[in-house]
N, CA, C and O atoms as a GROMACS GRO file, in nm:
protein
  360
    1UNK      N    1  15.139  13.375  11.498
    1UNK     CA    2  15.108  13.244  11.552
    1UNK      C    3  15.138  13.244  11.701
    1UNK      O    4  15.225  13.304  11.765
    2UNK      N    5  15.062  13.178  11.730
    2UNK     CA    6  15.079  13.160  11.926
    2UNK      C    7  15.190  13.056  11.954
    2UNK      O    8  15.205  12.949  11.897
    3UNK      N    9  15.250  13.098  12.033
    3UNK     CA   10  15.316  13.006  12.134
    3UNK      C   11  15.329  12.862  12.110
    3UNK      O   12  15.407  12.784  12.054
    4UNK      N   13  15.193  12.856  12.192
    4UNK     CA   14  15.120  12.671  12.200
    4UNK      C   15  15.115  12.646  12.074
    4UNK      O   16  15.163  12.541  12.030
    5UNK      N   17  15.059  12.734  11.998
    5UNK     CA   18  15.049  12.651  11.809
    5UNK      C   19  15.175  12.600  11.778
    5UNK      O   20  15.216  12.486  11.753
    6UNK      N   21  15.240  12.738  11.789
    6UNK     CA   22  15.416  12.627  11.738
    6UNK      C   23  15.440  12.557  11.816
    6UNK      O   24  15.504  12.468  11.760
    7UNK      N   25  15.431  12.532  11.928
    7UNK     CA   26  15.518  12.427  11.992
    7UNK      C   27  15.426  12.296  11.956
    7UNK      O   28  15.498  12.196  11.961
    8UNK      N   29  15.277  12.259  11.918
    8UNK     CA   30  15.233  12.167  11.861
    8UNK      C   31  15.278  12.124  11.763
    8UNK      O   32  15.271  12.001  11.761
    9UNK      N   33  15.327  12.171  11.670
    9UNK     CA   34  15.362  12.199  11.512
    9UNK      C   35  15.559  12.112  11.554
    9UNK      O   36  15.617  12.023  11.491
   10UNK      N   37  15.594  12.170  11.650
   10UNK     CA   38  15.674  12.135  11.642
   10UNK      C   39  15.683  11.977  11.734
   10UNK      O   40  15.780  11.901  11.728
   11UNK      N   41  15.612  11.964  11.780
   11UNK     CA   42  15.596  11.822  11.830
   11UNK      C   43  15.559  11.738  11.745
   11UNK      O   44  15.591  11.620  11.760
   12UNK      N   45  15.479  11.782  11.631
   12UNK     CA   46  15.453  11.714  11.530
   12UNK      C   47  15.572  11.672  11.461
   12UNK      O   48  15.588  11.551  11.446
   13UNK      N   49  15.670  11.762  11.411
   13UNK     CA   50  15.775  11.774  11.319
   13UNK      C   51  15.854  11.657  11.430
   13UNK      O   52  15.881  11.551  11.374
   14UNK      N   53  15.892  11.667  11.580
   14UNK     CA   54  15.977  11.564  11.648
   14UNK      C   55  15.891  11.434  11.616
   14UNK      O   56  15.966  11.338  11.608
   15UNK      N   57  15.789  11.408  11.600
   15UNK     CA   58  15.749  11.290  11.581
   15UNK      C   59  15.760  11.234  11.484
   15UNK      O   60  15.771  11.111  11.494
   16UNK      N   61  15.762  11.304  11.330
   16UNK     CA   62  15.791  11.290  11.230
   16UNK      C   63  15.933  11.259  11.188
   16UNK      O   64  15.971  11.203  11.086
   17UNK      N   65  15.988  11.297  11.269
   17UNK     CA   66  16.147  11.249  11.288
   17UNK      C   67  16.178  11.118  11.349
   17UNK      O   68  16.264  11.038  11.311
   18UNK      N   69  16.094  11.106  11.451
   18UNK     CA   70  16.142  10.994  11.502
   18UNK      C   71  16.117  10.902  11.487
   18UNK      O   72  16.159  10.806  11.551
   19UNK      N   73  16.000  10.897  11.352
   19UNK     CA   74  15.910  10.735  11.273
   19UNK      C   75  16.046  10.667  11.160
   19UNK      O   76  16.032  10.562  11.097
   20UNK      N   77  16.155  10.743  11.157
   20UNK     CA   78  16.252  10.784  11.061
   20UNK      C   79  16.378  10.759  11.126
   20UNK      O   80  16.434  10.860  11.168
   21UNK      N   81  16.448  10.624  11.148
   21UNK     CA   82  16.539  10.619  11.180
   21UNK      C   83  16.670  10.755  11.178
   21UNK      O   84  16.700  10.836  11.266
   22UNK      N   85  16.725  10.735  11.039
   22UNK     CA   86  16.760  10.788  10.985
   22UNK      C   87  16.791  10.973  11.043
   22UNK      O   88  16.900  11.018  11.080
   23UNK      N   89  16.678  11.037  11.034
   23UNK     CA   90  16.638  11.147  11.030
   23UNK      C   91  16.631  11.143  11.157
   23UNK      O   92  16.693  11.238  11.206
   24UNK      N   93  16.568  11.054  11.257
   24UNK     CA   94  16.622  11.085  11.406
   24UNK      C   95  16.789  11.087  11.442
   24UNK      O   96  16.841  11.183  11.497
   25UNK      N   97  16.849  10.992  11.410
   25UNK     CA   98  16.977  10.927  11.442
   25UNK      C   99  17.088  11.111  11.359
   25UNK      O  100  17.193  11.145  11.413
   26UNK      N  101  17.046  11.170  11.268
   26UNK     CA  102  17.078  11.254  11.225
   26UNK      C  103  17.050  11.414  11.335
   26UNK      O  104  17.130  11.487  11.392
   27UNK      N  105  16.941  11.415  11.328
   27UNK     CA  106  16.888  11.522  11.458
   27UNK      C  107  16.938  11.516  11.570
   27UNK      O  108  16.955  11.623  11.628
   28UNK      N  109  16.982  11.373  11.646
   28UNK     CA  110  17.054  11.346  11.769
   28UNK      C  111  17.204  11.408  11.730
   28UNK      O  112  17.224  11.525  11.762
   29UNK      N  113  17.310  11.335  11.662
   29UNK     CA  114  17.402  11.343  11.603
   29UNK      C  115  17.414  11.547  11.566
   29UNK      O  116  17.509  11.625  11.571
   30UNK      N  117  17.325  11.557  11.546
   30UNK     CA  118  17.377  11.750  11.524
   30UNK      C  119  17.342  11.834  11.648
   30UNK      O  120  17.405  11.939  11.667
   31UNK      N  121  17.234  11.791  11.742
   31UNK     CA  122  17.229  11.857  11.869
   31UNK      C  123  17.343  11.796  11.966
   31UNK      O  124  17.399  11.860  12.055
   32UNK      N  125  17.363  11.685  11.940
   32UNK     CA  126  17.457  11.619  12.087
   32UNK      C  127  17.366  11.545  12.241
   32UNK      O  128  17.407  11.505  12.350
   33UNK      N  129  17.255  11.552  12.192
   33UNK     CA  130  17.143  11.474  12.279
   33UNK      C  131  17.154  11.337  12.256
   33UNK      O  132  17.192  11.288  12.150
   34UNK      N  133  17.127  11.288  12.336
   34UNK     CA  134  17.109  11.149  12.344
   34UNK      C  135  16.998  11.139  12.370
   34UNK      O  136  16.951  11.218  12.452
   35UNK      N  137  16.908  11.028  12.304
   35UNK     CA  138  16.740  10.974  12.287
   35UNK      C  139  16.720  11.001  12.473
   35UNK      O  140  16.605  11.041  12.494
   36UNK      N  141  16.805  10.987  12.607
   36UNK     CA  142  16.736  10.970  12.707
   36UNK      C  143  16.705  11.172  12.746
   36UNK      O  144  16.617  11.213  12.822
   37UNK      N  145  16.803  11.259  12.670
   37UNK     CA  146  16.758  11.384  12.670
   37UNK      C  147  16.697  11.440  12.637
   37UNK      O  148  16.651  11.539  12.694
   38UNK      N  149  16.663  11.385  12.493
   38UNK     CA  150  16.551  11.422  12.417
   38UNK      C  151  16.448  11.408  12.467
   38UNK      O  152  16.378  11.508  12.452
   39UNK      N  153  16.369  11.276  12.557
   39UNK     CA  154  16.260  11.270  12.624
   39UNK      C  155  16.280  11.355  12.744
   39UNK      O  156  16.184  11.428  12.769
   40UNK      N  157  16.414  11.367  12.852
   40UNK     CA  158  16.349  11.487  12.950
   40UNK      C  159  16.329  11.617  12.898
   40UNK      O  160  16.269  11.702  12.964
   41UNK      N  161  16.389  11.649  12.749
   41UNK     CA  162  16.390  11.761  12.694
   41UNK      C  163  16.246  11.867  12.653
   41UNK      O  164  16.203  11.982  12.667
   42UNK      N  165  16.199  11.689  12.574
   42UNK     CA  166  16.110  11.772  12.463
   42UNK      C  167  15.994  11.869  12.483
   42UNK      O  168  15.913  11.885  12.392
   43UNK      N  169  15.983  11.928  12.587
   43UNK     CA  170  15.871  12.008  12.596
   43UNK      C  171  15.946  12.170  12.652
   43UNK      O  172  15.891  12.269  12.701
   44UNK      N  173  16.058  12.150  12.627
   44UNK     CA  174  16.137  12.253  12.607
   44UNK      C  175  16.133  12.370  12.497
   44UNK      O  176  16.168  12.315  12.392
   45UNK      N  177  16.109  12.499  12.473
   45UNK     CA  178  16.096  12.564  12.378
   45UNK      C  179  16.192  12.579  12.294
   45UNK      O  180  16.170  12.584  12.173
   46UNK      N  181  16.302  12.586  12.341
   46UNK     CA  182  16.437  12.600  12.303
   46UNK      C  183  16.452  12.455  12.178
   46UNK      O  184  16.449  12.450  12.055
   47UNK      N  185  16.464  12.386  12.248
   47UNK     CA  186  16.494  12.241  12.163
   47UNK      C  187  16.365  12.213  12.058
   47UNK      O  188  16.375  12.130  11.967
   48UNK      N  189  16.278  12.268  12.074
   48UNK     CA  190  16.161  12.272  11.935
   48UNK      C  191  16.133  12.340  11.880
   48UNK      O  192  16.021  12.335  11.828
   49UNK      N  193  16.221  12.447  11.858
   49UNK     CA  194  16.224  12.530  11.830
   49UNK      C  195  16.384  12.459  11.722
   49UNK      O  196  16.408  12.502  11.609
   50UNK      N  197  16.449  12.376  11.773
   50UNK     CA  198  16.587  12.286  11.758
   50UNK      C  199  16.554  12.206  11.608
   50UNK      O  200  16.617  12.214  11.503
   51UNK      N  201  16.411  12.114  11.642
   51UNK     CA  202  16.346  12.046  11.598
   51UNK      C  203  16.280  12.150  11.450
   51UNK      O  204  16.301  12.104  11.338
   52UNK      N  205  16.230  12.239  11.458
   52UNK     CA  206  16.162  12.307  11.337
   52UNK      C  207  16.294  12.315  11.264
   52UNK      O  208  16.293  12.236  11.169
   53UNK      N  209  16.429  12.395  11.276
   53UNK     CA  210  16.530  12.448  11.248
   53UNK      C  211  16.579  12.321  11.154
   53UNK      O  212  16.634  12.335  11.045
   54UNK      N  213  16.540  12.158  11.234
   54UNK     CA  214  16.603  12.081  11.103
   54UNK      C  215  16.500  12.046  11.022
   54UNK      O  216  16.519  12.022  10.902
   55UNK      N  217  16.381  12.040  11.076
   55UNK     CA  218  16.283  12.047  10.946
   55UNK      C  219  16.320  12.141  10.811
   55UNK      O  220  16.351  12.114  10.695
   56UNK      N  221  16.302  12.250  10.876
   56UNK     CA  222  16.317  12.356  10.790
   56UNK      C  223  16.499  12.402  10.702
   56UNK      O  224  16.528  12.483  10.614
   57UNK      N  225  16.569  12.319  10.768
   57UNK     CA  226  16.715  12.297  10.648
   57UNK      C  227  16.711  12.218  10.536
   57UNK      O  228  16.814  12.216  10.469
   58UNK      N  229  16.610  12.148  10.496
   58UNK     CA  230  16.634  12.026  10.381
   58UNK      C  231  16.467  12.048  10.347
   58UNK      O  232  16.374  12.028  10.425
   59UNK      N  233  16.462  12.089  10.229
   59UNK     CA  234  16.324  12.115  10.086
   59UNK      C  235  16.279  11.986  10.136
   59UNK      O  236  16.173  11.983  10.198
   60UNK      N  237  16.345  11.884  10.118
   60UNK     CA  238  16.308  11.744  10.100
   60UNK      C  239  16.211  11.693  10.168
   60UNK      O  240  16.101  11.652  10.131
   61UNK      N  241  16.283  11.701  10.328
   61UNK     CA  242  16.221  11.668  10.454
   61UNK      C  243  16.099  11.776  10.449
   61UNK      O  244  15.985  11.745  10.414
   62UNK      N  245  16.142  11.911  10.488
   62UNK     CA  246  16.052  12.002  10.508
   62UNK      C  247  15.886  11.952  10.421
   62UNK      O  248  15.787  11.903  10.476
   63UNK      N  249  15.902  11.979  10.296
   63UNK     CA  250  15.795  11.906  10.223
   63UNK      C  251  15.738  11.793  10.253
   63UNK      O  252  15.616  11.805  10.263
   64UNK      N  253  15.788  11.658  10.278
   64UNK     CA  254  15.757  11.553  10.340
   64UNK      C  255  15.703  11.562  10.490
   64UNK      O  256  15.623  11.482  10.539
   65UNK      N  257  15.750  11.658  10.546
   65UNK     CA  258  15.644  11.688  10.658
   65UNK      C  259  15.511  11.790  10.627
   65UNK      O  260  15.404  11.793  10.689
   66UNK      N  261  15.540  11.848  10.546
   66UNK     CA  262  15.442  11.940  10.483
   66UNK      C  263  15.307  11.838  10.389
   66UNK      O  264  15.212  11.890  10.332
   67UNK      N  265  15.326  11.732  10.393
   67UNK     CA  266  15.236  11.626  10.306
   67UNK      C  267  15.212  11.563  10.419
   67UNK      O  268  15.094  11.531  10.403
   68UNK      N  269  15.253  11.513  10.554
   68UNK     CA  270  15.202  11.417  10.604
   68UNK      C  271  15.099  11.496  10.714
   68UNK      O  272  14.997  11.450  10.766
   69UNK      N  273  15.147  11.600  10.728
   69UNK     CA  274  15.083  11.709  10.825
   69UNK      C  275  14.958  11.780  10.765
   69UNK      O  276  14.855  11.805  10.827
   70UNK      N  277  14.989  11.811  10.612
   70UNK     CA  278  14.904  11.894  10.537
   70UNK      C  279  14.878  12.063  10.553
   70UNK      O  280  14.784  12.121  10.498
   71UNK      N  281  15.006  12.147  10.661
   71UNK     CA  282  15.062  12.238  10.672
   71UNK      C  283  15.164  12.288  10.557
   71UNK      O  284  15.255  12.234  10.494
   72UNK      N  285  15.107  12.411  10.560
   72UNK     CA  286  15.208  12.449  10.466
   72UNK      C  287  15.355  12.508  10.476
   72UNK      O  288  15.394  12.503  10.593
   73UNK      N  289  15.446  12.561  10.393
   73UNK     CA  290  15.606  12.544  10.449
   73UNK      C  291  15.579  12.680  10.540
   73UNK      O  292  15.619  12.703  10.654
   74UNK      N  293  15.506  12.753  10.463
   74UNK     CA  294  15.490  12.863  10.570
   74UNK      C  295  15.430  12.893  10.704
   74UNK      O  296  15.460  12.991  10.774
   75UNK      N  297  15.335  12.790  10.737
   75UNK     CA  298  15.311  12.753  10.863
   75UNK      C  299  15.430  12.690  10.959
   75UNK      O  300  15.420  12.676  11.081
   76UNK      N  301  15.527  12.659  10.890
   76UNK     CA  302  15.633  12.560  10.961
   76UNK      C  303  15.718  12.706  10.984
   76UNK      O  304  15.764  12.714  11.098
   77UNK      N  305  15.748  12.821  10.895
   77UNK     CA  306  15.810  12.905  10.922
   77UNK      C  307  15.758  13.011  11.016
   77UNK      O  308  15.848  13.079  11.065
   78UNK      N  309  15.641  13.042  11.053
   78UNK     CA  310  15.568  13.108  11.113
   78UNK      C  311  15.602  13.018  11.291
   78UNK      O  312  15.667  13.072  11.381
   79UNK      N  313  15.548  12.894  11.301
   79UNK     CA  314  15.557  12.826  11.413
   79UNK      C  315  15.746  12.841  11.427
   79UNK      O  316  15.773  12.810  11.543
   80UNK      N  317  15.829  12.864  11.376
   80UNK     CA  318  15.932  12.892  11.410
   80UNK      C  319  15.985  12.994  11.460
   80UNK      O  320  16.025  12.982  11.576
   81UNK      N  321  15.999  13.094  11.408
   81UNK     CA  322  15.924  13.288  11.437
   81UNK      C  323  15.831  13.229  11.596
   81UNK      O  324  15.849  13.290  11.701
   82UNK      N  325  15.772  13.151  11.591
   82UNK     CA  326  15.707  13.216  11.729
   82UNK      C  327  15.751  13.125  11.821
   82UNK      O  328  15.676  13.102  11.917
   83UNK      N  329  15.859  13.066  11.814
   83UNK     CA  330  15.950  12.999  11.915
   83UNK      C  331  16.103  13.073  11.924
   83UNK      O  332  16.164  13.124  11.830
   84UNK      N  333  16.149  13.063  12.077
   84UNK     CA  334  16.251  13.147  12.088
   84UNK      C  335  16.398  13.095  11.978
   84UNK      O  336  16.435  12.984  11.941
   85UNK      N  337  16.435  13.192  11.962
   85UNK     CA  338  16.561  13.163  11.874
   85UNK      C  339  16.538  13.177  11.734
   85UNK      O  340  16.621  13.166  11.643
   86UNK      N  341  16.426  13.200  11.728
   86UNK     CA  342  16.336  13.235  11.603
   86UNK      C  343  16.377  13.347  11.514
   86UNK      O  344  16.393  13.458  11.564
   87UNK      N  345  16.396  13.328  11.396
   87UNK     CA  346  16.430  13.498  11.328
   87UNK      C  347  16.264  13.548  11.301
   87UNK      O  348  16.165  13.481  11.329
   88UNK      N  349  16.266  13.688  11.236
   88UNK     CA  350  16.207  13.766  11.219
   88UNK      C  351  16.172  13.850  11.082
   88UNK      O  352  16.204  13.967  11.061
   89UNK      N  353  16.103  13.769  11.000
   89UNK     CA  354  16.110  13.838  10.842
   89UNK      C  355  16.038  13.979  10.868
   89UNK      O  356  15.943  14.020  10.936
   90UNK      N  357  16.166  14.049  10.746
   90UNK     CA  358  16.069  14.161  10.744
   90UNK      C  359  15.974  14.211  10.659
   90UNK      O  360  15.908  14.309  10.691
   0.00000   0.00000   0.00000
């Protein structure tokens, strides 16, 4: 996967977070950002790469973005892999 794909994918997943009280207020709370960092942040690779990482900790969520997106979990793991900080299946 390219670059630009994941980092779309993962703008998707921050948006999907942030329709979600909850699930934002949680994502802030484990990075240490505050909502005014998150906006100079988000086009940062690093931090959406931040953003996939909590998608991808909880079946729950993960899936629920996987239905509203219509991506599959493995597209979410692939767009992760191709953002830095990314592991590497072998």
């Amino acid at each position: 996967m390219q670059r630009e794909q994941a980092e779309t994918i993962a703008l998707q997943a921050l948006s999907f977070l942030a329709k979600d009280d909850e699930l934002l207020g949680q994502f802030l709370t484990k990075t240490g950002l505050t909502p005014q960092e998150l906006k100079q942040r988000v086009r940062e690779p690093d931090l959406l790469g931040g953003v996939l990482d909590a998608i991808l900790e909880d079946d729950t969520i993960l899936l629920a973005f996987c239905n509203v997106t219509s991506l599959s979990p493995e597209t979410i793991i692939k767009a992760r892999i191709a953002l830095p900080g990314g592991f590497v299946l072998d």
